[in-house]
ZAMARGU-4260 file (C-alpha; in steps of 0.2 Angstrom, whole numbers, plus 5000, padded with zeros to 4 digits):
<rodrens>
0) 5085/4845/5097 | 5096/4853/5086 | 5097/4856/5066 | 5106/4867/5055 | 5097/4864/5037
5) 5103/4873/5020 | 5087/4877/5011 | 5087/4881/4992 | 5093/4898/4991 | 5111/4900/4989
10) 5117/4904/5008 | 5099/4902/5014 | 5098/4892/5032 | 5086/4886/5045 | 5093/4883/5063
15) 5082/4875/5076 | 5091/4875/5093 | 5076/4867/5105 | 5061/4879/5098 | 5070/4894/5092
20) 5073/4896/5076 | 5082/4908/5064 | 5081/4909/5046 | 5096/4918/5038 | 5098/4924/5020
25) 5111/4933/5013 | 5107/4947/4997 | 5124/4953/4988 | 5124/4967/4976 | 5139/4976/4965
30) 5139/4996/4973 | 5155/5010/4973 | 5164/5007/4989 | 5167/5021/5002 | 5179/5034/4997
35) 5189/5031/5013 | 5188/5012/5011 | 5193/5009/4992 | 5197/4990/4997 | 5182/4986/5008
40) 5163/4979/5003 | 5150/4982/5015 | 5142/4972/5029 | 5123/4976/5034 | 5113/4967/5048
45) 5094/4966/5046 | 5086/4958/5060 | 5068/4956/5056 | 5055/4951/5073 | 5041/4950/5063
50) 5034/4932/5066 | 5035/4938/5084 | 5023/4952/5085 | 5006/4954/5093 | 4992/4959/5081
55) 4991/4975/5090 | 4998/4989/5080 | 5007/4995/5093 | 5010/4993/5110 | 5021/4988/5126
60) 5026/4973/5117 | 5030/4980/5100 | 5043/4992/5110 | 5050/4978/5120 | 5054/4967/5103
65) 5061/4982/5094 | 5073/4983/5107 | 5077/4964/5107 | 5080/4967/5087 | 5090/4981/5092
70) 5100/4970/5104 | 5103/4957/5091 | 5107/4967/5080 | 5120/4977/5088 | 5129/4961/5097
75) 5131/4953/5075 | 5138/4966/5071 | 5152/4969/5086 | 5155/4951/5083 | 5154/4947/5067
80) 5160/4964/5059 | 5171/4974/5069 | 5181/4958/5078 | 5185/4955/5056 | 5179/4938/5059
85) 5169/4941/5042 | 5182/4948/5030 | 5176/4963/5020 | 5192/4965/5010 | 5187/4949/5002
90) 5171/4957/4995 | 5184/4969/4984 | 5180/4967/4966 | 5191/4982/4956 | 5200/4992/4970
95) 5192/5011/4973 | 5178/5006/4961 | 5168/4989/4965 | 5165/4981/4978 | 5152/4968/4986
100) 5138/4974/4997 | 5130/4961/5009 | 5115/4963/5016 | 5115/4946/5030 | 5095/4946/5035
105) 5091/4936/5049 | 5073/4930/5053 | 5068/4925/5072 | 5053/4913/5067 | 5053/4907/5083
110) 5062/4912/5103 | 5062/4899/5115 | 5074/4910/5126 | 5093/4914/5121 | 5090/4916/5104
115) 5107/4926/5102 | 5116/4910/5100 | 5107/4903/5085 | 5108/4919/5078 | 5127/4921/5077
120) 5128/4901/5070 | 5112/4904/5058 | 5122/4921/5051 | 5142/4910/5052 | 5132/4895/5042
125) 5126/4904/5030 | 5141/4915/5026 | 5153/4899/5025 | 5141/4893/5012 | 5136/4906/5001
130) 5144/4909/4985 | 5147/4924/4978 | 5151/4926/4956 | 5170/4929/4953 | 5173/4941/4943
135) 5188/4943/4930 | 5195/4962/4925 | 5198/4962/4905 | 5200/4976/4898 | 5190/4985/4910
140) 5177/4975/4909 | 5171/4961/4921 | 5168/4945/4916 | 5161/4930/4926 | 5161/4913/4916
145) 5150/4908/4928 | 5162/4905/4943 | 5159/4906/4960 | 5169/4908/4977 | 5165/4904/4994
150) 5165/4919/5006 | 5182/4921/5016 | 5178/4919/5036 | 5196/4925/5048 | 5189/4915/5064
155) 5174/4910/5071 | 5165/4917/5086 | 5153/4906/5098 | 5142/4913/5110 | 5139/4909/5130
160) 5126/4917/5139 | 5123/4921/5157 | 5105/4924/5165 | 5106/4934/5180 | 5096/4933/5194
165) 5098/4941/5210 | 5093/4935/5230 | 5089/4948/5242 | 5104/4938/5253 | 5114/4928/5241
170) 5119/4942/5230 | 5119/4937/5208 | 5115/4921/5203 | 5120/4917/5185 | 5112/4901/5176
175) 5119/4898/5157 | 5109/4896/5142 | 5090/4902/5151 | 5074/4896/5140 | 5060/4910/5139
180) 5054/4907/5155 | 5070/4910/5166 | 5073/4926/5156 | 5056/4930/5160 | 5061/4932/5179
185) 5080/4936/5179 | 5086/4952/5182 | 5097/4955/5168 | 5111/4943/5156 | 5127/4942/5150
190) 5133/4937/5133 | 5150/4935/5128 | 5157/4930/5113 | 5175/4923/5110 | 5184/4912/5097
195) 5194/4895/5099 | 5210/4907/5100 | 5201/4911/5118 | 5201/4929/5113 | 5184/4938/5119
200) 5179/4949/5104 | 5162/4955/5112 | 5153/4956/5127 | 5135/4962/5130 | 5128/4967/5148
205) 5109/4969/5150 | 5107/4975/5169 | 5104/4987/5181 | 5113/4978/5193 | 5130/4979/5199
210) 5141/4966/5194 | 5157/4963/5202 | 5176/4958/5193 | 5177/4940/5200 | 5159/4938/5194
215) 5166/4943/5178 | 5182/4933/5178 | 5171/4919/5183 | 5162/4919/5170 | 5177/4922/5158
220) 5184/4907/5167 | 5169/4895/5161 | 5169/4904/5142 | 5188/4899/5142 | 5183/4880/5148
225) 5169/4881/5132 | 5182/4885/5120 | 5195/4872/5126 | 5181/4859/5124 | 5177/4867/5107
230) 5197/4865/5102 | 5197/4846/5108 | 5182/4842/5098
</rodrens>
């Protein structure tokens, strides 16, 4: 099963993939820009685990999702932000003096395993439909009239993921897109993100294990095959 829903919020959206869910809302506010960045708004993650927590103030568990946050945090931002997929000159409003500041939260309601990939389409959904108040320079004032602009997206990242498992006297094992249950077992993952130009813009290992070039090429071999489908569709 699979949904992507707008909810009433401007830029506000709900994506079910099987049981996971994400929830992603994005805040914009008018701020100085960095002095080595006149031209530039601001991008900032906020991944929020909280309907995932145990009622234990702290523990094991709390560490491990603070991590997880951490991990999801860190892969949006590789592949959202520094690949430019998002464009942060777009959020220039007066060069040197005003720019947009966007604060992008994503909510994990719900991880049925793999949540990185309804993640990245819950945060592209909701930037290609929020709206953002344009702004006219008169007289150094700013005036809207009530217009608004859609945000400005340079490409578009996807996601595949690689659970790895390792046999004694097989060696690795790698099985796409695991549920909960296989990533409670496998020995580590790999995610790689790459647009339909086939460039790779960011990829994530999570292992102790060693893991060889062909393995790696074999897998860039299948995210290739992914995006060719993607461009046919």
């Amino acid at each position: 099963e699979k949904s992507i829903r707008k909810l009433e919020t401007n830029g506000q959206i709900e994506v079910k993939l099987g049981k996971k869910i994400v929830i992603t809302q994005i805040i914009a506010k008018l701020i100085k820009p960095f002095v080595d960045k006149p031209n530039e708004g601001q991008l900032v993650f906020n991944v929020d685990t909280f309907h995932l927590k145990p009622n234990a103030e702290y523990n094991q568990q709390n560490e491990a999702l603070n991590e997880f946050r951490n991990k999801i945090n860190m892969f949006l931002e590789k592949t959202l932000k520094d690949s430019k997929a998002l464009d942060v000159f777009s959020l220039c409003v007066v060069p040197g003096k005003v720019v947009w500041k966007l604060i992008i939260d994503v909510n994990i309601i719900n991880n049925d395993g793999n949540v990185l990939d309804a993640a990245l389409l819950s945060v592209l959904c909701s930037w290609l439909t929020f709206k953002l108040p344009f702004f006219i320079r008169k007289e150094n004032k700013l005036t809207n009239n009530n217009k608004f602009i859609y945000l400005t997206t340079l490409h578009k990242p996807f996601i595949v993921s690689f659970g790895i498992f390792n046999h004694a006297k097989e060696g690795n094992k790698f099985l796409l897109d695991c549920n909960w249950k296989e990533e409670s077992i496998m020995n580590g993952n790999v995610s790689v993100a790459a647009n339909i130009f086939g460039e790779v813009v960011y990829m994530q290992m999570n292992s102790n294990l060693q893991v060889s070039l062909d393995e790696i090429n074999d897998m860039l071999l299948i995210v290739k095959t992914k995006v060719e489908e993607l461009n046919k569709k």
